[in-house]
Backbone of each chain as nested JSON, in Angstrom:
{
  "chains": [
    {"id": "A", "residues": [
      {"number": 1, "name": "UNK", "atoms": {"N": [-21.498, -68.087, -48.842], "CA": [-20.64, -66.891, -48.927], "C": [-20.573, -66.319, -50.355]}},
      {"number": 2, "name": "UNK", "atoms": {"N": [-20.388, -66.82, -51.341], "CA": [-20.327, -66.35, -52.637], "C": [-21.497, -66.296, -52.912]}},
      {"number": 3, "name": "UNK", "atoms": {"N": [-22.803, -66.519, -52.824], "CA": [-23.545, -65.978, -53.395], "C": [-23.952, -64.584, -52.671]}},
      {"number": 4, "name": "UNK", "atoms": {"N": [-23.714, -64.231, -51.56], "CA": [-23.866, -63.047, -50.808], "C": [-23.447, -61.82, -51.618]}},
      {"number": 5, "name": "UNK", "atoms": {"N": [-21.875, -62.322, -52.239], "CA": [-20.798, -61.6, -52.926], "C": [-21.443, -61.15, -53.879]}},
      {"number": 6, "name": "UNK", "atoms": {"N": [-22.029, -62.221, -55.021], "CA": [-22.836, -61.514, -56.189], "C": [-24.239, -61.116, -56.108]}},
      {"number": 7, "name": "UNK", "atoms": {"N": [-24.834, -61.112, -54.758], "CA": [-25.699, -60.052, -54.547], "C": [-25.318, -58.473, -54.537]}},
      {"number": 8, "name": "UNK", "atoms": {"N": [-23.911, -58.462, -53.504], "CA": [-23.41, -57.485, -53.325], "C": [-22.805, -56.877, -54.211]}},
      {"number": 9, "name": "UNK", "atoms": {"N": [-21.999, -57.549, -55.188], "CA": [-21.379, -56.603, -56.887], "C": [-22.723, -56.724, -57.208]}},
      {"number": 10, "name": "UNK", "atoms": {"N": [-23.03, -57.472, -58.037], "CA": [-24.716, -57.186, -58.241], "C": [-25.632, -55.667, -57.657]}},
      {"number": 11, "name": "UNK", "atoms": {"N": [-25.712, -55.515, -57.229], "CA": [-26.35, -54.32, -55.989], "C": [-24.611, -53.074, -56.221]}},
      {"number": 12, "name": "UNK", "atoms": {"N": [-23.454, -53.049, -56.476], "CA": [-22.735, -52.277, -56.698], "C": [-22.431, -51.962, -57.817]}},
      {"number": 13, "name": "UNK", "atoms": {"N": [-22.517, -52.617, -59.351], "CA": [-22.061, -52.284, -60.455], "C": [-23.472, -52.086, -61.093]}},
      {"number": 14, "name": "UNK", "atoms": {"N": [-24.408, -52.549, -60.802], "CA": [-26.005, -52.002, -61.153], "C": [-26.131, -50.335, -60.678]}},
      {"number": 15, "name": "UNK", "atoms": {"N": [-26.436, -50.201, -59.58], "CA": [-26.671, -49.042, -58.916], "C": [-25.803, -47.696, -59.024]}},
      {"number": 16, "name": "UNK", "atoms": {"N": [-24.82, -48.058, -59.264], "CA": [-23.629, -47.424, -59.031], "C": [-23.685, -45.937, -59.896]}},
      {"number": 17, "name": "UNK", "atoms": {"N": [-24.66, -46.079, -61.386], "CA": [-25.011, -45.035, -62.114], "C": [-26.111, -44.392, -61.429]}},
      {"number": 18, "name": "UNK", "atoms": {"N": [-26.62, -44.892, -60.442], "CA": [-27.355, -43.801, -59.71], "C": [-27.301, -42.316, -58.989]}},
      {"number": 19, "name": "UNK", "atoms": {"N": [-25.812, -42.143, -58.764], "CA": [-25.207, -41.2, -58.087], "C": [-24.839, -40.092, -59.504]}},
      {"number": 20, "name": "UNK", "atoms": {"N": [-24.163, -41.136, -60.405], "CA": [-23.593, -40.649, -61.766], "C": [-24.915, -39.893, -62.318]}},
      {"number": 21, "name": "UNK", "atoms": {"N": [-25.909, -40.196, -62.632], "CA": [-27.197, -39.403, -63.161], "C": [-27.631, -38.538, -62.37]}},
      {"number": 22, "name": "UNK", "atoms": {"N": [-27.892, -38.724, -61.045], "CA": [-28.215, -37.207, -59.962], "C": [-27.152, -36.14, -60.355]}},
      {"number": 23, "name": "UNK", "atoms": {"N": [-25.722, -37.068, -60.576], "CA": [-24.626, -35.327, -60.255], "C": [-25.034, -34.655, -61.718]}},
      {"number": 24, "name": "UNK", "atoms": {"N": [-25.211, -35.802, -63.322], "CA": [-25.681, -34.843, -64.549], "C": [-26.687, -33.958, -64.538]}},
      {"number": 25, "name": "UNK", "atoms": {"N": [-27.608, -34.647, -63.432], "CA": [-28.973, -33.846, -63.597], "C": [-28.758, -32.755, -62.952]}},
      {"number": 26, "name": "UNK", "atoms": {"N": [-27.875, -32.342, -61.39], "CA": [-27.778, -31.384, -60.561], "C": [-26.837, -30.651, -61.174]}},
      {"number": 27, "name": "UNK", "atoms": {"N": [-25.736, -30.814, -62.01], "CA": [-25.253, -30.17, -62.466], "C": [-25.845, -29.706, -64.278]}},
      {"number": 28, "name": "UNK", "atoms": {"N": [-26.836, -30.279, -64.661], "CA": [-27.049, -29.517, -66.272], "C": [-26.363, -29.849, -66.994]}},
      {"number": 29, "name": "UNK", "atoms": {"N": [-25.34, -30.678, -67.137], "CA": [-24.146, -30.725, -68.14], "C": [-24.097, -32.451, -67.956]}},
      {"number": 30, "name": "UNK", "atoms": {"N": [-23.819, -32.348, -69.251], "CA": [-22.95, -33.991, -69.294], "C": [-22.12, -33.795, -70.769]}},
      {"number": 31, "name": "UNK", "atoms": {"N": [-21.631, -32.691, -70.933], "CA": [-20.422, -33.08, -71.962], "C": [-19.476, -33.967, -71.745]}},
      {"number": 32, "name": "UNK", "atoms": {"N": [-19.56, -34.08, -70.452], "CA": [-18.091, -34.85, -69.911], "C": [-18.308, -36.684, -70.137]}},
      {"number": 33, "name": "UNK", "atoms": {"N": [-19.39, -36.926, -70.399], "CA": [-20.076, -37.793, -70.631], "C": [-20.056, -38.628, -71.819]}},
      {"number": 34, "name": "UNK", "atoms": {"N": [-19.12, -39.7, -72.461], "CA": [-19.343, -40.304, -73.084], "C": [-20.024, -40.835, -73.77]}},
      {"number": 35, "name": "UNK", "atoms": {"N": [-20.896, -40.791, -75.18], "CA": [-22.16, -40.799, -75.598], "C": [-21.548, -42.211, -76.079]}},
      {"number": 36, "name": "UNK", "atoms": {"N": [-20.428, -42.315, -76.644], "CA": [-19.924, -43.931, -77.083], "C": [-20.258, -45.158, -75.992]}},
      {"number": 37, "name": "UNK", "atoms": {"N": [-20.021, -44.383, -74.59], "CA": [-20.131, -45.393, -73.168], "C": [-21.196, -45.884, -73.23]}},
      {"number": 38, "name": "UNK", "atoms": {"N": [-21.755, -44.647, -73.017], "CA": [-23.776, -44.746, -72.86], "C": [-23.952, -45.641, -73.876]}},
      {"number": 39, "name": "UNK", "atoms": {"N": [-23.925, -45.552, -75.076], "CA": [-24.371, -46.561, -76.163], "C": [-23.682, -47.945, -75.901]}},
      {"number": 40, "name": "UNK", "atoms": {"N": [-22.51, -48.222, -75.74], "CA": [-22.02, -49.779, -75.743], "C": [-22.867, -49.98, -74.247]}},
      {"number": 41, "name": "UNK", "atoms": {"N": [-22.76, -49.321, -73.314], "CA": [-22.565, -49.924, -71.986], "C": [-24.561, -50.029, -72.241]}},
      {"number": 42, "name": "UNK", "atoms": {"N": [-25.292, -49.776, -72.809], "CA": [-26.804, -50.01, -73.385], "C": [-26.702, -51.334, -74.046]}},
      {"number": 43, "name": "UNK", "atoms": {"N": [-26.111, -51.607, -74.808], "CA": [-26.57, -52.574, -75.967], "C": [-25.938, -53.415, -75.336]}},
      {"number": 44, "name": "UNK", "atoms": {"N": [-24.592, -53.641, -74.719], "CA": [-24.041, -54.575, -73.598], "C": [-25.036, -55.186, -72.549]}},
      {"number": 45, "name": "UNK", "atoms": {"N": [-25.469, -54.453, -71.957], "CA": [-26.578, -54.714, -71.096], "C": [-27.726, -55.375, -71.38]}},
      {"number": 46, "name": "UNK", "atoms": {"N": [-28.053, -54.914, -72.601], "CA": [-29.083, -55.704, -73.613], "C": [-28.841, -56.841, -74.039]}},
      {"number": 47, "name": "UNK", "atoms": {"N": [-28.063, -57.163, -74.561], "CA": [-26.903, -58.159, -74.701], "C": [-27.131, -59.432, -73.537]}},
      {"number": 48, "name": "UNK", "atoms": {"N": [-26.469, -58.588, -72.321], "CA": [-26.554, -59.879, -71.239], "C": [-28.14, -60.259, -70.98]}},
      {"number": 49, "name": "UNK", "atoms": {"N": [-28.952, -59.394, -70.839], "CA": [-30.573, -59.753, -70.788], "C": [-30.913, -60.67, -71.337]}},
      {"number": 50, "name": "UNK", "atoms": {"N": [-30.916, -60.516, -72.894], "CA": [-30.996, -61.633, -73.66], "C": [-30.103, -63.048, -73.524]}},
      {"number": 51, "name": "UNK", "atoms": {"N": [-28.716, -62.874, -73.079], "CA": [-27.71, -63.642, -72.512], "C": [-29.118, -64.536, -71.466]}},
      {"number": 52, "name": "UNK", "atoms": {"N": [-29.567, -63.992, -70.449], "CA": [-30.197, -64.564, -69.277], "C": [-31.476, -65.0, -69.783]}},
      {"number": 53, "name": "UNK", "atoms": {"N": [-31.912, -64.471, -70.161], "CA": [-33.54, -65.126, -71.021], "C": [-33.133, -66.541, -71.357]}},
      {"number": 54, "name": "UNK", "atoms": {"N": [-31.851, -66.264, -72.838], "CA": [-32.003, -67.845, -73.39], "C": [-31.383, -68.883, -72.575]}},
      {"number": 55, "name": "UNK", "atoms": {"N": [-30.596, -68.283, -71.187], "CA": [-30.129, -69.299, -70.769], "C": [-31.355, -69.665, -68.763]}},
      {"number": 56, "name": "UNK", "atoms": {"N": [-31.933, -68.838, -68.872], "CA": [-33.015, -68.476, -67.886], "C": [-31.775, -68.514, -66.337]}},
      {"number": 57, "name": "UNK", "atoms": {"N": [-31.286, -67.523, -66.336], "CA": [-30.645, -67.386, -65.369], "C": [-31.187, -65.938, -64.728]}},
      {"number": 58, "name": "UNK", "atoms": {"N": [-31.639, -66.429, -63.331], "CA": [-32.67, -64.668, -62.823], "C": [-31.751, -64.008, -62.379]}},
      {"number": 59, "name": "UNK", "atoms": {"N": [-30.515, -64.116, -61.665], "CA": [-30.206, -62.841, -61.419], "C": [-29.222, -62.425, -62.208]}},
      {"number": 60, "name": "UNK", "atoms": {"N": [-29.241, -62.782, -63.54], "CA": [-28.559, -62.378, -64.733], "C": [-29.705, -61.368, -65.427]}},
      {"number": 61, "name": "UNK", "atoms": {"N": [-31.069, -61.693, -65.498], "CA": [-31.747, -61.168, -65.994], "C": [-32.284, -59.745, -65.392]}},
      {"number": 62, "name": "UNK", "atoms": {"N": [-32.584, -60.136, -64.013], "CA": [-32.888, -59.193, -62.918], "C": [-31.675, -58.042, -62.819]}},
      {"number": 63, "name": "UNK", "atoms": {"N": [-30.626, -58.358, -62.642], "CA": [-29.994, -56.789, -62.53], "C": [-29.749, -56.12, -63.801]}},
      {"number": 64, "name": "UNK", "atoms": {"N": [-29.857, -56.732, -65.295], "CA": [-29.722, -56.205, -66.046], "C": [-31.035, -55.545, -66.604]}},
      {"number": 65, "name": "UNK", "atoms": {"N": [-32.325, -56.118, -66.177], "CA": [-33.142, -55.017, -66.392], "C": [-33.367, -54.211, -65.867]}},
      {"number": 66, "name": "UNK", "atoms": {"N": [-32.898, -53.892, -64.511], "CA": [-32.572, -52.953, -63.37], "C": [-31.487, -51.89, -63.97]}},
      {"number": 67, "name": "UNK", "atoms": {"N": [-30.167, -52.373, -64.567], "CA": [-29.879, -51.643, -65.761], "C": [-30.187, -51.325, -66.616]}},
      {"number": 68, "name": "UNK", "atoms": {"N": [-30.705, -51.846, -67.46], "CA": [-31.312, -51.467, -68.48], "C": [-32.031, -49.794, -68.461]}},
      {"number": 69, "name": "UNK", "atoms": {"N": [-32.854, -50.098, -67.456], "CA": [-33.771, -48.781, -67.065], "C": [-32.62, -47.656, -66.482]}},
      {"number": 70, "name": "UNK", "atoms": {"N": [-31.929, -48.252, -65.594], "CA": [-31.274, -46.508, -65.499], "C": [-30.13, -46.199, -66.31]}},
      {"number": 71, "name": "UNK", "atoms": {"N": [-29.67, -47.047, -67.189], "CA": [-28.812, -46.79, -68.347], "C": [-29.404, -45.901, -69.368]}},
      {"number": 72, "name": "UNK", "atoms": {"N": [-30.67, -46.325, -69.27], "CA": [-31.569, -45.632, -70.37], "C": [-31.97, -44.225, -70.189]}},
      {"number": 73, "name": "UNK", "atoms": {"N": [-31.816, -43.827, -68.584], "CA": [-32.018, -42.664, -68.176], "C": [-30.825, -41.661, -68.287]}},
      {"number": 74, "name": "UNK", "atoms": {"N": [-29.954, -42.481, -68.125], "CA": [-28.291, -42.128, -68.166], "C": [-28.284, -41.667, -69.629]}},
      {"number": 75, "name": "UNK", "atoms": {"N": [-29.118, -42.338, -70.605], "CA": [-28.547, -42.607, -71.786], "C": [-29.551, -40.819, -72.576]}},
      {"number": 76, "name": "UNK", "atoms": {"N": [-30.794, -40.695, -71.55], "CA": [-31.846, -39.777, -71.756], "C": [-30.968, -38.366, -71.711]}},
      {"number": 77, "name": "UNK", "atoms": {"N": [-30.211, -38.071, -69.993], "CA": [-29.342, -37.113, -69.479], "C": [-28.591, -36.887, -70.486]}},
      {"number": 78, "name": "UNK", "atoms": {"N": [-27.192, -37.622, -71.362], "CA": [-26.501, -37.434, -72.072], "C": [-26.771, -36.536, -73.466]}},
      {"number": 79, "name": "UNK", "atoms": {"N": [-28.303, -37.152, -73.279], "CA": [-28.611, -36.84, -75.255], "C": [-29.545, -35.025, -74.616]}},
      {"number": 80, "name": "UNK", "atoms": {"N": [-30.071, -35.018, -73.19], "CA": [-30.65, -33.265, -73.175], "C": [-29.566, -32.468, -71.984]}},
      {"number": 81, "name": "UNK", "atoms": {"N": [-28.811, -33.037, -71.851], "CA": [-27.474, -31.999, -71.183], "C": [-26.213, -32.169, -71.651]}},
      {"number": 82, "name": "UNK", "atoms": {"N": [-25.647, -33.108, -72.904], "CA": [-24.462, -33.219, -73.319], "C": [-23.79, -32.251, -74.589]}},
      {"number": 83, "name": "UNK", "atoms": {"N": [-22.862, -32.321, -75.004], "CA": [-22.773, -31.155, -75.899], "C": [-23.103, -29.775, -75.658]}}
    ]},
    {"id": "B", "residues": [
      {"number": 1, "name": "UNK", "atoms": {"N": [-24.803, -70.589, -79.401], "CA": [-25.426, -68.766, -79.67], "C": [-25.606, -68.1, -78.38]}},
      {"number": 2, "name": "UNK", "atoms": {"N": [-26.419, -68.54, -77.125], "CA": [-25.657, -67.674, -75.838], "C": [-24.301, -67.398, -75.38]}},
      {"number": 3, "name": "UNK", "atoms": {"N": [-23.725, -68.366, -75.829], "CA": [-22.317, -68.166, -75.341], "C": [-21.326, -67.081, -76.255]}},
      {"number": 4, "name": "UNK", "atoms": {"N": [-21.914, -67.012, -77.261], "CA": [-21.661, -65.644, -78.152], "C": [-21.806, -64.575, -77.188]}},
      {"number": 5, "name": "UNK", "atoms": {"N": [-23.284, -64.458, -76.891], "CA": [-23.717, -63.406, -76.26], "C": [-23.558, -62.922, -74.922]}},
      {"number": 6, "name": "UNK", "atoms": {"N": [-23.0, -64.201, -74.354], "CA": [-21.774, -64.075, -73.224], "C": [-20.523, -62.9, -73.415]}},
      {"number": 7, "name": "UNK", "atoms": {"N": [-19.958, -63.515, -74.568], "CA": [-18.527, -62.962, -74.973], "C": [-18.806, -61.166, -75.245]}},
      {"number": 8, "name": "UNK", "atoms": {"N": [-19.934, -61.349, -75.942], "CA": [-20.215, -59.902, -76.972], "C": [-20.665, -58.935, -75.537]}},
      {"number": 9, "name": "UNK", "atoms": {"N": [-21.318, -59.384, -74.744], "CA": [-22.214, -58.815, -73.909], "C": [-21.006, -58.69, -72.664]}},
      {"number": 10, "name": "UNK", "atoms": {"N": [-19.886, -59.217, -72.202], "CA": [-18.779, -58.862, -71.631], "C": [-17.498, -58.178, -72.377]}},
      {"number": 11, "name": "UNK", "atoms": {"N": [-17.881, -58.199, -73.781], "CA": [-16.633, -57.149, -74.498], "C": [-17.221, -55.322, -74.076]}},
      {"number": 12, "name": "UNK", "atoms": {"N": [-18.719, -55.41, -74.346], "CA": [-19.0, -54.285, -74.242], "C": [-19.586, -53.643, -73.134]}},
      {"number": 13, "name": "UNK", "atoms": {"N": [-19.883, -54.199, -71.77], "CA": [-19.832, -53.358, -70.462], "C": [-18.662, -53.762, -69.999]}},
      {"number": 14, "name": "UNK", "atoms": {"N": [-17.375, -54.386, -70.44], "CA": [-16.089, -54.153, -69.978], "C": [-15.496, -52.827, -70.768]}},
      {"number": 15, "name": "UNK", "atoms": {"N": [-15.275, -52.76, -72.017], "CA": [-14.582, -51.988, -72.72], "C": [-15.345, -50.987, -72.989]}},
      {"number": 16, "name": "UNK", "atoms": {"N": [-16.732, -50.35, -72.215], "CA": [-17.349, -48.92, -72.454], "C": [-16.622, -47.912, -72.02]}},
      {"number": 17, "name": "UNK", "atoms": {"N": [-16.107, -48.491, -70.838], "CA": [-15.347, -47.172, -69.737], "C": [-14.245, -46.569, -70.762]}},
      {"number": 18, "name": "UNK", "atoms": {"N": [-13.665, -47.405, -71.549], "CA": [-12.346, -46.982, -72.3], "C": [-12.72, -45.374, -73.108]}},
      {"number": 19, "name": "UNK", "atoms": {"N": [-13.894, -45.666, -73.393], "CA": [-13.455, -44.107, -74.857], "C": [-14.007, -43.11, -73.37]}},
      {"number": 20, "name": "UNK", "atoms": {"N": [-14.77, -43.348, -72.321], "CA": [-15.065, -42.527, -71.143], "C": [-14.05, -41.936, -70.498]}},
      {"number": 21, "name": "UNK", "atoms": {"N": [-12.944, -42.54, -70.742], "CA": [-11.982, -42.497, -70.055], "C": [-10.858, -42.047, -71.077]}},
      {"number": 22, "name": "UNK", "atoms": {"N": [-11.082, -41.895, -71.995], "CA": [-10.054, -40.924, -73.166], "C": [-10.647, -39.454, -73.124]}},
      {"number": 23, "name": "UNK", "atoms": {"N": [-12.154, -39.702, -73.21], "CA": [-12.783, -38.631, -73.252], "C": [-12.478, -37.293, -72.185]}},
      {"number": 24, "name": "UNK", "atoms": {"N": [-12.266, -37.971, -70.986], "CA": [-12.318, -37.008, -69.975], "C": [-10.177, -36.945, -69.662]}},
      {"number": 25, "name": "UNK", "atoms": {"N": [-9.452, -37.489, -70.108], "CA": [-7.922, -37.111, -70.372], "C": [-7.932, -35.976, -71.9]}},
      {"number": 26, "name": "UNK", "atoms": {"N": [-8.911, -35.758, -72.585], "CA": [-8.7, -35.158, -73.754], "C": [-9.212, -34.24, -73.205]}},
      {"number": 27, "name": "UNK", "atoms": {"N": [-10.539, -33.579, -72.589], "CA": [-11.162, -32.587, -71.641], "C": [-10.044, -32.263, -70.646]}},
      {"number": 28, "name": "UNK", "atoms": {"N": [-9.6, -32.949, -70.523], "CA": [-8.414, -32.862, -68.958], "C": [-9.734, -31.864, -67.81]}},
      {"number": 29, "name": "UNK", "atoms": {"N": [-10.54, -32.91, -68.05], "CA": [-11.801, -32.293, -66.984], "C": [-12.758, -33.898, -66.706]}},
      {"number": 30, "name": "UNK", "atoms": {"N": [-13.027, -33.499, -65.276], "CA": [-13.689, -34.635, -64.784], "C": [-14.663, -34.64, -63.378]}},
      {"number": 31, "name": "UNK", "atoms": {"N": [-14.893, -33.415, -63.901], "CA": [-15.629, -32.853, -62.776], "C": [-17.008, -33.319, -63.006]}},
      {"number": 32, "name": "UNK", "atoms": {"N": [-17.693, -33.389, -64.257], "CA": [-18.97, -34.304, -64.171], "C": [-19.35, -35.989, -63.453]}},
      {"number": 33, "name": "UNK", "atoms": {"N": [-18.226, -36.321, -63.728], "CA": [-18.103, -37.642, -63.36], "C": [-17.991, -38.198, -61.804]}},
      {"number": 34, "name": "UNK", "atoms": {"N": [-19.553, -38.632, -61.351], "CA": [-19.27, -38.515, -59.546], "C": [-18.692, -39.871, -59.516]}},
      {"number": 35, "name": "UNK", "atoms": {"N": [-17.535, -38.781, -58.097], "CA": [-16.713, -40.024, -57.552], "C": [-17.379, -41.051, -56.734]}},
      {"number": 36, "name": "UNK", "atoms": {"N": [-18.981, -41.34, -56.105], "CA": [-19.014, -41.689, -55.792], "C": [-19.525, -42.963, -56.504]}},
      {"number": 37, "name": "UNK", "atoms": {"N": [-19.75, -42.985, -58.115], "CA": [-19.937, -43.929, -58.967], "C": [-18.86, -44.352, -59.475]}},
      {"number": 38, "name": "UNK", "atoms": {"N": [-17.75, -43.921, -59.789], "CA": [-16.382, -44.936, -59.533], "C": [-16.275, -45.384, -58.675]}},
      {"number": 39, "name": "UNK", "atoms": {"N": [-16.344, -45.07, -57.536], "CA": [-15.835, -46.206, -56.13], "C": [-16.501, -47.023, -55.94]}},
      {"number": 40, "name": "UNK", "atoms": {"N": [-18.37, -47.123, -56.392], "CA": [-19.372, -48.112, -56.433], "C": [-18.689, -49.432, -57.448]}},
      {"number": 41, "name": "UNK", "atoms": {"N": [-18.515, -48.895, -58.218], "CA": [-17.87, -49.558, -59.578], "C": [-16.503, -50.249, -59.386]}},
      {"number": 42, "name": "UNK", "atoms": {"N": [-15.655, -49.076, -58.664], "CA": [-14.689, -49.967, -58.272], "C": [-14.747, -51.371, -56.943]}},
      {"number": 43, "name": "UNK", "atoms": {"N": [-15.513, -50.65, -56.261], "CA": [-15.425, -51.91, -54.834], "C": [-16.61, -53.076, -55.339]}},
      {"number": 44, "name": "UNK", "atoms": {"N": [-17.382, -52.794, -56.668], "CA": [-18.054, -53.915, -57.029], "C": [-17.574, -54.453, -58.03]}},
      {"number": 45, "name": "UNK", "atoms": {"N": [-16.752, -54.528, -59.292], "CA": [-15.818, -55.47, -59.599], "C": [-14.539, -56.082, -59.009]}},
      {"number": 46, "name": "UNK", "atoms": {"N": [-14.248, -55.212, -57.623], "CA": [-13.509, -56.432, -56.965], "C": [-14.421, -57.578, -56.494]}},
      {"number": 47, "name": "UNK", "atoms": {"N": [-15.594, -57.142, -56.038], "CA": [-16.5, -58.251, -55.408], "C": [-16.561, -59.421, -56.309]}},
      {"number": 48, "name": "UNK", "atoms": {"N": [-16.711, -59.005, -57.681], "CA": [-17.641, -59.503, -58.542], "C": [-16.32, -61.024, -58.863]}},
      {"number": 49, "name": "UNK", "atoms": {"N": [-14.965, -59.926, -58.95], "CA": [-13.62, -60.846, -58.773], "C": [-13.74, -61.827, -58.209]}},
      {"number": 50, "name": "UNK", "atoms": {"N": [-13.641, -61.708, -56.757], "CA": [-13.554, -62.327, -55.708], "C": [-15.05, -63.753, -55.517]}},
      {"number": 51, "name": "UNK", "atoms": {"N": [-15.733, -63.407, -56.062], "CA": [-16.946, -63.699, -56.455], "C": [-15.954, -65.219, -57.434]}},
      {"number": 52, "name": "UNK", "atoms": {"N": [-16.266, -64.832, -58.681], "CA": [-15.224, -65.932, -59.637], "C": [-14.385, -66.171, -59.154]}},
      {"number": 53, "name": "UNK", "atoms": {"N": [-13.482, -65.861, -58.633], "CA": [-11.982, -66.724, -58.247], "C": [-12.85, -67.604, -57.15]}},
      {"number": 54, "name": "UNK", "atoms": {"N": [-13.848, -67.545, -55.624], "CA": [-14.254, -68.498, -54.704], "C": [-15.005, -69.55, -55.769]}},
      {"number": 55, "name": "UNK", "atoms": {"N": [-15.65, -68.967, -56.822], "CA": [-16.616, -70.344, -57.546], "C": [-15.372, -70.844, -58.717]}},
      {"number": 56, "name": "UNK", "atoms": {"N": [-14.566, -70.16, -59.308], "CA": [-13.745, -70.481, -60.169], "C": [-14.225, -70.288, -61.881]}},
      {"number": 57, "name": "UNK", "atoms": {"N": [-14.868, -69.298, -61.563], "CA": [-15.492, -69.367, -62.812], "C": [-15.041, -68.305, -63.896]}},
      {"number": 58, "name": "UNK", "atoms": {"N": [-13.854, -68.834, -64.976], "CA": [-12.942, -68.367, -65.798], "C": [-13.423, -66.907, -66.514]}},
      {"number": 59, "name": "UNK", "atoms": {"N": [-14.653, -66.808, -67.075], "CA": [-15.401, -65.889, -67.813], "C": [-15.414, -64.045, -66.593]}},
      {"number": 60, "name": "UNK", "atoms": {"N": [-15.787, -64.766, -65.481], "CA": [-16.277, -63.606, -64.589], "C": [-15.008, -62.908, -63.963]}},
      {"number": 61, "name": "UNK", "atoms": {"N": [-14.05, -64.341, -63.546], "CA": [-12.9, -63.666, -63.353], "C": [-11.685, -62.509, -64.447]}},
      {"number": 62, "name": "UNK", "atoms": {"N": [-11.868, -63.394, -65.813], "CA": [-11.646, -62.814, -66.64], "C": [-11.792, -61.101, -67.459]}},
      {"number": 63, "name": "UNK", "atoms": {"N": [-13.232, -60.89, -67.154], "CA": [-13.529, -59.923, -67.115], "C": [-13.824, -58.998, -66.809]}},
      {"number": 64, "name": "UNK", "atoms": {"N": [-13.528, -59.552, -65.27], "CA": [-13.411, -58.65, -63.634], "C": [-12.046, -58.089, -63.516]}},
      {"number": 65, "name": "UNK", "atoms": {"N": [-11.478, -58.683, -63.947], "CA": [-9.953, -58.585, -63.319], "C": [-9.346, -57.665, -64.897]}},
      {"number": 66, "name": "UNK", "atoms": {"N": [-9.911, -57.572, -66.112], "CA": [-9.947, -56.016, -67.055], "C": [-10.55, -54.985, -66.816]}},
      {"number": 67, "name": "UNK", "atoms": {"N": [-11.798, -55.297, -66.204], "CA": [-12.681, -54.238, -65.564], "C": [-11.783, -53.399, -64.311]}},
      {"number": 68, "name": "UNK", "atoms": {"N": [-11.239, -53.859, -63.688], "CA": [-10.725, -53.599, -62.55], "C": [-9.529, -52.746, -63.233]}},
      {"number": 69, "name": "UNK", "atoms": {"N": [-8.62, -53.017, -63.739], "CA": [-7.535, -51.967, -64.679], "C": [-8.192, -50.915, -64.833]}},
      {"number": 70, "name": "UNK", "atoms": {"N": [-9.539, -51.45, -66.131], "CA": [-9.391, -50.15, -66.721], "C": [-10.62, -48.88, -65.424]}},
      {"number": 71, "name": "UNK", "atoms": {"N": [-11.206, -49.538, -64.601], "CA": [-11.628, -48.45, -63.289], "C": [-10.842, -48.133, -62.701]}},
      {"number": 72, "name": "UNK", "atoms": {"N": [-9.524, -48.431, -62.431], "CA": [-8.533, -47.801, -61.813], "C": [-8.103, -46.809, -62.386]}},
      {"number": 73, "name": "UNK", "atoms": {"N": [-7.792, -47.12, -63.719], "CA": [-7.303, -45.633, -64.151], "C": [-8.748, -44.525, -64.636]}},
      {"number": 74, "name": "UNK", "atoms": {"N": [-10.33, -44.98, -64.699], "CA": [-10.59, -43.984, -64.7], "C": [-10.829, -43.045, -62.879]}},
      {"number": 75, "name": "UNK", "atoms": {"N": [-10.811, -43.982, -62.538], "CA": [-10.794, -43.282, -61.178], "C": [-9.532, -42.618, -60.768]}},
      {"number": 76, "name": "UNK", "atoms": {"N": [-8.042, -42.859, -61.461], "CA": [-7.039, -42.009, -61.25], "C": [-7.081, -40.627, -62.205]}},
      {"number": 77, "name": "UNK", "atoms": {"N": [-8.015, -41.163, -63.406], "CA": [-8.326, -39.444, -64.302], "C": [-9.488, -38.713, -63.071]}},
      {"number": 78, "name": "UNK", "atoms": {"N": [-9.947, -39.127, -62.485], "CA": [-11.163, -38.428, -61.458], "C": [-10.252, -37.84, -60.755]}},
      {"number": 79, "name": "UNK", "atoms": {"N": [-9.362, -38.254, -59.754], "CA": [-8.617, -38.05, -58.952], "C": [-8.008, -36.43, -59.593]}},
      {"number": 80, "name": "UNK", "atoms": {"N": [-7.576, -36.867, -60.887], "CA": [-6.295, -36.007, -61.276], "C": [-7.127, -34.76, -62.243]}},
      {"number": 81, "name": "UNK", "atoms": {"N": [-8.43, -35.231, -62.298], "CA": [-8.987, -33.784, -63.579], "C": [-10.5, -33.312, -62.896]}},
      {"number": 82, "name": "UNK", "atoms": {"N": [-10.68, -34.188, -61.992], "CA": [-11.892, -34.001, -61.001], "C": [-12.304, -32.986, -59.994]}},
      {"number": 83, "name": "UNK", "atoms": {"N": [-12.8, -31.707, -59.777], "CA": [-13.162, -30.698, -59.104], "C": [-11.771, -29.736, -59.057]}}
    ]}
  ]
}
């Protein structure tokens, strides 16, 4: 049962910026958009990666490079539709 | 030294939402921000909760259960500055 659970947050707090980057992109704008977020919630993420490497834990590693990549896209949106 | 990167790497995808969430009470606008990536966010750090409290594991619960505050109130600035 609990590991089902952290498939499932896993699969919800990963993904979850997926919706968040379609509405910046469909809408053109991301002033509303925290460039401080984007940056901690990046290097955080980076952070735990490396967290999972030295301790070789995969699905520590696995959803955070799954983050990684659309944080980075998140992080792309902010810097050509923000301000 | 991982366990640093434990701490560092849960200070900062817990506490990103915070200046996100000043940001858009100072805008008193929150219309960029899709609701359907708060509610991802929100119904996956309860998981992630619920997750640590069944294994007992102090760190996850710990930082699930701040995570969870501070998504509540940005999902009550969505609510209240949102479309």
């Amino acid at each position: 049962m609990p590991e089902y659970l952290g498939y499932i947050g896993g699969v919800l707090t990963t993904c979850c910026y997926v919706p968040q980057i379609i509405r910046v992109f469909r809408m053109k704008s991301a002033r509303e958009i925290s460039l401080l977020f984007t940056l901690m919630l990046l290097v955080g993420v980076v952070v735990w990666l490396s967290y999972g490497i030295l301790l070789s834990l995969g699905p520590v590693i696995l959803w955070n490079a799954i983050a990684l990549v659309i944080i980075a896209v998140l992080l792309y949106a902010k810097l050509k539709y923000g301000r």
